[in-house]
C-alpha positions as CSV (number, residue, x, y, z in Angstrom):
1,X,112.4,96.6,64.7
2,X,113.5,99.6,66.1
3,X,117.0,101.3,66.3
4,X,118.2,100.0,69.6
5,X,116.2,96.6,69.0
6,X,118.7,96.6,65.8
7,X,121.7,97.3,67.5
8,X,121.1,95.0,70.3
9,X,120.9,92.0,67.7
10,X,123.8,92.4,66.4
11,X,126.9,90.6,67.5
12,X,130.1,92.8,67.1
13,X,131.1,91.1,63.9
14,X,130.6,91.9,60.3
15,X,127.1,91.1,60.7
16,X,124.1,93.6,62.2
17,X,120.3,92.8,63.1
18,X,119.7,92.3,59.7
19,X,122.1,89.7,59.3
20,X,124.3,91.9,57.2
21,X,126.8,95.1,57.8
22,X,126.3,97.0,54.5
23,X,122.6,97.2,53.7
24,X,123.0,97.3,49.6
25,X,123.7,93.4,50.3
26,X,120.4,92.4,51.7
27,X,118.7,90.1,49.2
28,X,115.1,90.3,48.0
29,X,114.1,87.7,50.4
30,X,115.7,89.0,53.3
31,X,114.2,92.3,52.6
32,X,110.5,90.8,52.7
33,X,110.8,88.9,55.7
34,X,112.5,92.2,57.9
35,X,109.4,93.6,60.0
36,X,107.2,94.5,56.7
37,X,105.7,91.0,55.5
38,X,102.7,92.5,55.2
39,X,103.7,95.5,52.9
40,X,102.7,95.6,49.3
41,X,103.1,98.0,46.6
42,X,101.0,99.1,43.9
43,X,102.4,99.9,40.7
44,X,100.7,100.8,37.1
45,X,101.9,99.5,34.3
46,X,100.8,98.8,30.6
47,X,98.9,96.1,29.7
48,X,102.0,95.6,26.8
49,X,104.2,95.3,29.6
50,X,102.8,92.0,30.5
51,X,101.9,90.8,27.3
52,X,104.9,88.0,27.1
53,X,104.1,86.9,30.7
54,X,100.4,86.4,30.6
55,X,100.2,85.9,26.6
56,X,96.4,84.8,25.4
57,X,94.9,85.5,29.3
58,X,95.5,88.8,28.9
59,X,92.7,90.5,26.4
60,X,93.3,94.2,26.2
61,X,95.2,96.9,23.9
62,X,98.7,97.0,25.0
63,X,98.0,100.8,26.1
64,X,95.6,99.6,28.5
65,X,97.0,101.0,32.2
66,X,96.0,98.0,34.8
67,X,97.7,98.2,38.2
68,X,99.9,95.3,39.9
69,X,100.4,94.7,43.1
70,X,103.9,93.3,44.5
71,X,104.9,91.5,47.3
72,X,108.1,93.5,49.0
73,X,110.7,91.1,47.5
74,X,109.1,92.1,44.1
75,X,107.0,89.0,42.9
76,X,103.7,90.1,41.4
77,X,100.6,88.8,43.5
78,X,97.9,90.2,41.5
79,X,97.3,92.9,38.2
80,X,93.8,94.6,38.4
81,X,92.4,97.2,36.1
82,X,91.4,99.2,38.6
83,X,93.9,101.4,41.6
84,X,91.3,101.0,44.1
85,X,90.4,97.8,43.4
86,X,93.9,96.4,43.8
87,X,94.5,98.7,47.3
88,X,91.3,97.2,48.4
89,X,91.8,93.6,47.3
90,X,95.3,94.0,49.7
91,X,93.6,95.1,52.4
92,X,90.9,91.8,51.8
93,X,93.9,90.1,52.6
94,X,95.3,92.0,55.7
95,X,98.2,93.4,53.6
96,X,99.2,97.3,53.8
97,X,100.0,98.5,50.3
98,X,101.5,101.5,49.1
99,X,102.1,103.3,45.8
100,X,104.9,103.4,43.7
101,X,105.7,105.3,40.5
């Protein structure tokens, strides 16, 4: 949505475009679904940071670095052990990802 798409949608209340005035109140789920459903993000992290999620499935020091990859209201799609591989694997899927640190 551009900037005068945006203000045209709004209707002279409290409310914009976006459904909300003040953008720090947009929720998760109205964040994914505004013009960037297709947006993914990358992220490393430990293999010890997943530990007490994925338990027994996950077989690998805890200092192992494997990269997730995160829808844009946060929920994790899919943890690879391999960057590429998890930028590709998006892609697969007609999904535009992006890093994070």
């Amino acid at each position: 949505m551009n900037e005068s798409e945006f203000d045209a949608a709004g209707n002279g209340d409290e409310k914009t475009g976006w459904g909300v005035k003040d953008f720090r109140k947009l929720t998760p789920e109205m964040f994914a679904n505004v013009g960037v459903p297709n947006v993914v993000y990358v992220r490393e992290v430990l293999a010890g940071e997943l530990a007490g999620e994925l338990g027994s499935e996950l077989d690998v020091p805890a200092d192992t670095r494997l990269f997730a990859v995160h829808a844009a209201n946060g929920q994790r799609m899919a943890v690879l052990d391999d960057r590429d591989a998890a930028f590709a694997g998006a892609r697969q899927y007609d999904l535009e990802p992006l890093s994070v640190h």
